[in-house]
VEXKETOR-828880 format. One record per residue: x, y, z of N, C-alpha, C in turn. Coordinates in pm, whole numbers, padded with zeros to 5 digits, always signed. Atoms other than C-alpha are relative to their C-alpha. Example, Ala and Ser with C-alpha at 12.3 -4.5 7.8 and 13.67 -1.06 7.14 Angstrom:
<recs>
+00089-00119+00000+01230-00450+00780+00090+00120+00000;-00082-00119-00006+01367-00106+00714-00077+00109+00073;
</recs>
This chain:
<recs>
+00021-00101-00103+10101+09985+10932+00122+00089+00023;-00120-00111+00027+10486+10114+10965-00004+00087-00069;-00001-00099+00130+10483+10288+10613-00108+00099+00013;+00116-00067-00004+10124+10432+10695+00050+00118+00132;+00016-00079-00095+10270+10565+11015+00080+00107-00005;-00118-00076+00089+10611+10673+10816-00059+00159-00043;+00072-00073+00113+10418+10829+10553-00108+00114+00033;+00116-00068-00071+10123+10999+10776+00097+00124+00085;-00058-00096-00112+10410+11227+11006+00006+00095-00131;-00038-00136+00076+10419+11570+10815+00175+00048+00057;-00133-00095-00036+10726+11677+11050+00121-00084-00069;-00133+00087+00059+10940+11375+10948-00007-00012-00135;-00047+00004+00179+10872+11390+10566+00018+00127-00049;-00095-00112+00056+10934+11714+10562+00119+00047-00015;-00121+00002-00045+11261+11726+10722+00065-00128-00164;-00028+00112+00123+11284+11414+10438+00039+00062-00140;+00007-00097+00175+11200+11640+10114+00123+00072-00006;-00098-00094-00010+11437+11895+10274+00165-00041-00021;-00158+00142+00030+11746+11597+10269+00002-00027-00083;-00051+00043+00140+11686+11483+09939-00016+00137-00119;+00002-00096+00093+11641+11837+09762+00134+00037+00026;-00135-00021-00006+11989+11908+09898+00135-00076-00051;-00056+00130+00068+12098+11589+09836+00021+00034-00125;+00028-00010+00176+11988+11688+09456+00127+00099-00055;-00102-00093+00050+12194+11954+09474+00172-00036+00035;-00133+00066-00078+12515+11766+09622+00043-00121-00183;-00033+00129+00111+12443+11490+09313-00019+00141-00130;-00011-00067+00139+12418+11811+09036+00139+00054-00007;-00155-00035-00053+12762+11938+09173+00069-00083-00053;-00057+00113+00064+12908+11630+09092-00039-00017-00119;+00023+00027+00150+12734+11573+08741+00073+00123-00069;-00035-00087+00069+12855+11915+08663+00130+00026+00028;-00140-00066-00056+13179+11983+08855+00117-00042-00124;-00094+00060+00116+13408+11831+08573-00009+00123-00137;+00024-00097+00071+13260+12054+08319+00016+00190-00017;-00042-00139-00015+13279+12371+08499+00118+00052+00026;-00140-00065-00018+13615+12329+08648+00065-00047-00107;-00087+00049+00120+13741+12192+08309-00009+00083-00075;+00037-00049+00136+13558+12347+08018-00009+00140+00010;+00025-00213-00002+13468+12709+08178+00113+00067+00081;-00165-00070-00094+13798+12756+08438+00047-00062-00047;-00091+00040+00023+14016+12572+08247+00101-00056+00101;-00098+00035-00061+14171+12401+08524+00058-00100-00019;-00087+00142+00027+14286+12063+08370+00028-00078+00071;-00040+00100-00069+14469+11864+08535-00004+00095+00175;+00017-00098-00137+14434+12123+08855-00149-00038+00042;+00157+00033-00101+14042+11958+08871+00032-00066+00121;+00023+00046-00114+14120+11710+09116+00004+00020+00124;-00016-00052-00081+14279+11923+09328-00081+00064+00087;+00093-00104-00058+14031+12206+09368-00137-00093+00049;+00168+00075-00061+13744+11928+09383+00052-00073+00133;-00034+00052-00126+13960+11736+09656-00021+00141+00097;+00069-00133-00086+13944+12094+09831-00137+00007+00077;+00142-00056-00008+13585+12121+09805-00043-00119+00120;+00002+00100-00054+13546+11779+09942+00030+00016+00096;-00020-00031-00102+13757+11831+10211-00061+00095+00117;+00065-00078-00076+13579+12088+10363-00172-00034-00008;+00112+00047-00061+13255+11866+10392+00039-00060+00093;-00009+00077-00126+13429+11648+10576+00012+00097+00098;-00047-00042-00178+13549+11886+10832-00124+00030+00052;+00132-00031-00043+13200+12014+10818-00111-00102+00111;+00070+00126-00119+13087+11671+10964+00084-00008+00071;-00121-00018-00097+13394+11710+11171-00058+00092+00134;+00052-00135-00105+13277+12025+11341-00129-00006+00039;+00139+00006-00068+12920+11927+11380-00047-00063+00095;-00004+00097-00148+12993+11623+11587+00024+00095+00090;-00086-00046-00110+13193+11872+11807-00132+00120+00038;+00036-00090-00040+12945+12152+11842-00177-00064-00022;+00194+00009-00020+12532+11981+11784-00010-00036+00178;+00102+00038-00125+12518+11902+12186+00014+00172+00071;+00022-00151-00088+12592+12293+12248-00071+00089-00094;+00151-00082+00053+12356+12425+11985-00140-00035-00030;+00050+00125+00022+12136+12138+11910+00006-00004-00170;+00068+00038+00135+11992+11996+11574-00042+00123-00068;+00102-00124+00117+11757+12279+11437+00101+00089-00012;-00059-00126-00034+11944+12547+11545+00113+00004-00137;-00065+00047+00137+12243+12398+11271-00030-00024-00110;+00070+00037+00083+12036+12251+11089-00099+00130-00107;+00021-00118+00052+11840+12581+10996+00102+00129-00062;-00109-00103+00026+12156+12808+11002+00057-00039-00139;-00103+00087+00135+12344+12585+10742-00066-00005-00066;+00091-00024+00109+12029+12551+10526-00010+00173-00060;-00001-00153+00051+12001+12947+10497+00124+00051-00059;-00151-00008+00077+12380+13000+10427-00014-00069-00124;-00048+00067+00142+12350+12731+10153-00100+00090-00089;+00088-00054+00118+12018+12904+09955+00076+00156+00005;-00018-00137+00030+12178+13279+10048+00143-00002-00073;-00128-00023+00063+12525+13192+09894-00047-00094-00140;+00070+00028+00098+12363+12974+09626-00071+00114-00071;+00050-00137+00036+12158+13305+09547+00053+00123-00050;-00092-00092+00042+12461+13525+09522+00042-00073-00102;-00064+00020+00138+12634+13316+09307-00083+00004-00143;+00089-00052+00122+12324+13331+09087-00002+00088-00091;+00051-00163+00042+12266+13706+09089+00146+00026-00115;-00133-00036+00075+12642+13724+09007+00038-00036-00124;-00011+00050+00153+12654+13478+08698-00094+00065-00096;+00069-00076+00146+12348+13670+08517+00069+00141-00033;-00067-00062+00069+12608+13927+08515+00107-00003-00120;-00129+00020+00074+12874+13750+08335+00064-00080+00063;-00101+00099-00070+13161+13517+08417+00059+00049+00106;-00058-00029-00135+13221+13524+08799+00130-00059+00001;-00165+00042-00018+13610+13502+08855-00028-00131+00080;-00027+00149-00046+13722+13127+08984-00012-00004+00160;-00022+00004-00200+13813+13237+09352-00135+00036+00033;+00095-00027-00027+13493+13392+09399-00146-00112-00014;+00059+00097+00048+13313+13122+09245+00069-00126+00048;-00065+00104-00036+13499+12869+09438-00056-00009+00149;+00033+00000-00171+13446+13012+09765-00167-00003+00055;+00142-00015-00011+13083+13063+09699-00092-00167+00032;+00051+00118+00016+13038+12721+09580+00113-00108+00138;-00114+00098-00142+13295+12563+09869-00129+00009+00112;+00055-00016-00095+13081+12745+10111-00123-00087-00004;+00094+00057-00008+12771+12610+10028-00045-00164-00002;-00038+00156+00019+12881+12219+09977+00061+00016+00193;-00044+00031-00162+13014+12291+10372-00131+00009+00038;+00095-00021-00088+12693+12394+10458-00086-00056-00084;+00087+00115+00048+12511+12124+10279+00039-00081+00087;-00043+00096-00116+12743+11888+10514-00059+00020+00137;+00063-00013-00175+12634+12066+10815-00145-00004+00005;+00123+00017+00018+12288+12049+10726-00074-00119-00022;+00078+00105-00004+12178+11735+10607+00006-00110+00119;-00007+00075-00119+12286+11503+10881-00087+00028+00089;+00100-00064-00122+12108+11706+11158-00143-00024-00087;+00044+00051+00089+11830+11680+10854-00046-00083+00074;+00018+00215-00025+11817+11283+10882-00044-00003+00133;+00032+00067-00153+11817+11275+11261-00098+00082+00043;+00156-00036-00059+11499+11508+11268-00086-00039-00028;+00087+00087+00061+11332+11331+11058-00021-00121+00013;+00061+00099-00048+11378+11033+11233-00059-00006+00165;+00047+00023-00136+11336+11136+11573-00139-00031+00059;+00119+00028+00002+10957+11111+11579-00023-00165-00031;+00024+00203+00065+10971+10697+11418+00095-00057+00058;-00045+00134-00054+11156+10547+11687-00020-00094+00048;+00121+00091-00021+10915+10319+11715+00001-00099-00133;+00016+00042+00163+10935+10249+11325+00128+00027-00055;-00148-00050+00044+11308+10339+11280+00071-00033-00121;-00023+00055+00094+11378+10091+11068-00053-00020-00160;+00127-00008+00121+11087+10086+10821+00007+00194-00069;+00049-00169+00031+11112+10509+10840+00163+00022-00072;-00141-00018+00026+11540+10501+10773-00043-00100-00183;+00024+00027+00081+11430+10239+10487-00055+00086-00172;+00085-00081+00093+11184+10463+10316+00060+00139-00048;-00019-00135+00027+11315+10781+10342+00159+00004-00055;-00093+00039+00018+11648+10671+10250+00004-00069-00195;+00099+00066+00115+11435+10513+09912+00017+00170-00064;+00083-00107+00057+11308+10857+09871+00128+00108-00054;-00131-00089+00021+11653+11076+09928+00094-00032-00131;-00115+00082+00135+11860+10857+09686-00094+00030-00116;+00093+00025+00138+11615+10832+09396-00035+00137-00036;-00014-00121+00010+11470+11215+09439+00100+00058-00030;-00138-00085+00036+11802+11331+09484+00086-00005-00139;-00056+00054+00128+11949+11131+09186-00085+00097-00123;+00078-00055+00122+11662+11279+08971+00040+00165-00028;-00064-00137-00008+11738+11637+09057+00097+00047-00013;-00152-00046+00023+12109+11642+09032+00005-00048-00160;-00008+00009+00137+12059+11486+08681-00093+00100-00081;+00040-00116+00112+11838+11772+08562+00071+00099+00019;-00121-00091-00039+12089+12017+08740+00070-00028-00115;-00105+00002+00099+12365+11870+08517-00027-00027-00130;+00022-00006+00201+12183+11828+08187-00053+00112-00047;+00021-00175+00003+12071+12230+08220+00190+00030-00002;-00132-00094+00029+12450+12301+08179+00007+00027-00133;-00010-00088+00094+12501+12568+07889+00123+00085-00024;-00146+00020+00021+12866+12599+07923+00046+00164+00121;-00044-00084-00095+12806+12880+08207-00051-00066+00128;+00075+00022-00127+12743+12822+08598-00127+00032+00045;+00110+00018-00038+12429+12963+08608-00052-00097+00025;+00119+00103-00013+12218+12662+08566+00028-00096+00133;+00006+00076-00121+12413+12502+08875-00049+00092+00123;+00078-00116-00076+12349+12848+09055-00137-00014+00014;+00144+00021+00023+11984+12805+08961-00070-00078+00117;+00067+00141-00035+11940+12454+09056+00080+00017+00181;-00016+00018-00109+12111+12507+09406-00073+00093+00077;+00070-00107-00099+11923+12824+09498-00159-00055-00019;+00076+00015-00009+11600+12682+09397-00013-00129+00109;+00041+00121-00099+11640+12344+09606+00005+00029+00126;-00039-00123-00129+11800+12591+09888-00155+00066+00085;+00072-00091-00046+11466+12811+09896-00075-00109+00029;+00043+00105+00005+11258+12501+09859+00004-00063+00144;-00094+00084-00110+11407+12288+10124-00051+00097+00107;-00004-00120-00060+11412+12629+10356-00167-00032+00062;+00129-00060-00005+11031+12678+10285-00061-00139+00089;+00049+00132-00045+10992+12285+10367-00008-00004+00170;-00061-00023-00140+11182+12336+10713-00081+00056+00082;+00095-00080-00042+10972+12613+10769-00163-00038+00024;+00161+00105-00075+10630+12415+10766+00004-00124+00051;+00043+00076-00121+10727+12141+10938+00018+00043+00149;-00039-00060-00106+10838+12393+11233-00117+00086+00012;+00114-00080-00079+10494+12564+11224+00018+00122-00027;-00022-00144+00065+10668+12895+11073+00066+00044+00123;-00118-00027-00081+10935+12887+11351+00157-00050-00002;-00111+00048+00016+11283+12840+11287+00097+00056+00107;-00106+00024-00075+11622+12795+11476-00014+00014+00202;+00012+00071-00081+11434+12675+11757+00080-00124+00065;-00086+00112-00079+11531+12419+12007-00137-00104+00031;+00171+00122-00020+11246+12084+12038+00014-00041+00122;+00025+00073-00129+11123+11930+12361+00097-00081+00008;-00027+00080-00014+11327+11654+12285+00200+00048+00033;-00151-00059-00030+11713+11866+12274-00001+00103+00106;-00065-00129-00147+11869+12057+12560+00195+00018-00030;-00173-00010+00042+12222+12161+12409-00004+00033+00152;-00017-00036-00137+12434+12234+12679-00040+00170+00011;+00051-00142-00004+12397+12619+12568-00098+00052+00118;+00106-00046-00135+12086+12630+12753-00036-00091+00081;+00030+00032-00120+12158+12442+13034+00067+00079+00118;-00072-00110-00044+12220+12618+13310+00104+00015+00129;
</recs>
C-alpha cells in the first residue's frame, strides 16, 4: 500500500523525474569533466583545480539556500535555479555549434549551471516529499532508487556521446534542463514560481 500511494502522487514523482534528470546531468559532468578539461582545454595538471572551483561553488550554493529558502520558499528557488540551469545550458549549446567556445566562457557557463543544479535539486527532494509524510520512509526509499539509477543511466549516455567537443555535454544538460522544467511545470498545473499552501517564507509575511 506505501509504494501504491508513493507511486499514485503525480506531484511527488514529478518533482522526482525532475531530481534525477538533473542528477543525470550532475553524473555526465563528472563522466566527462576529465576529458574536456584535459583533452579539449588542455589544462593538465590545472584539472583539479578548476574542477575543485566548480565544486566549490555547489557547495556554497547549498550554503546560500539554507540561508535564504525561509524568505523565498521552495518553488520559488527551486523553479528559478531550474530555468538558469536549461537557459545557460542552452547558450553554451548554441555557442559550441559555432566552434570552440573559449575556456572562461565555457567555465562560467558550465560553473553557473552546476550552482544552479545545487540550488535546485534539494528544494527538488523536499517537494517531492512533502505530500508522503505519512509514507516518508517508503517514498525517500523509492525515489532515492529511482534518482540514483535514472541519473546514473543518463550521465553515462551524456559521457559516452563525447566527440572530443563540448557539445554533447551542452546537449545532454539542456535537454534534461528543458525536460525537468516541462516536468515542474505539470506537476504545478502550468504555474510556476509560486508559493504552496504548505510555505509562508517570511517574504510574504507581513
Amino acid at each position: 500500500m506505501p509504494k501504491k500511494i508513493v507511486i499514485a502522487n503525480r506531484f511527488s514523482l514529478l518533482y522526482s523525474l525532475a531530481g534525477m534528470l538533473v542528477f543525470g546531468a550532475l553524473m555526465g559532468m563528472i563522466n566527462s569533466s576529465q576529458q574536456i578539461f584535459v583533452e579539449i582545454y588542455g589544462l593538465g595538471p590545472r584539472f583539479p583545480i578548476a574542477f575543485a572551483g566548480m565544486a566549490g561553488t555547489m557547495a556554497f550554493a547549498s550554503f546560500l539556500n539554507s540561508r535564504i529558502v525561509s524568505y523565498f520558499g521552495m518553488r520559488r528557488i527551486a523553479h528559478f535555479a531550474l530555468f538558469i540551469f536549461s537557459a545557460s545550458s542552452a547558450l553554451l549549446l548554441v555557442l559550441s555549434l559555432f566552434g570552440q567556445v573559449a575556456f572562461p566562457v565555457f567555465f562560467v557557463l558550465l560553473t553557473t549551471s552546476m550552482f544552479m543544479f545545487s540550488a535546485s535539486s534539494a528544494n527538488m527532494n523536499a517537494l517531492a516529499m512533502q505530500p508522503l509524510g505519512a509514507v516518508a520512509g517508503t517514498a525517500a526509499s523509492i525515489f532515492g532508487f529511482l534518482q540514483t539509477m535514472g541519473g546514473t543511466l543518463i550521465g553515462l549516455m551524456i559521457g559516452r556521446m563525447f566527440n572530443g567537443s563540448i557539445t554533447p555535454i551542452a546537449a545532454g544538460f539542456a535537454i534534461v534542463g528543458v525536460v525537468a522544467l516541462l516536468a515542474v511545470l505539470w506537476a504545478e498545473n502550468g504555474r510556476l514560481f509560486g508559493i504552496g499552501e504548505e510555505e509562508t517564507p517570511v517574504s510574504a509575511k507581513g
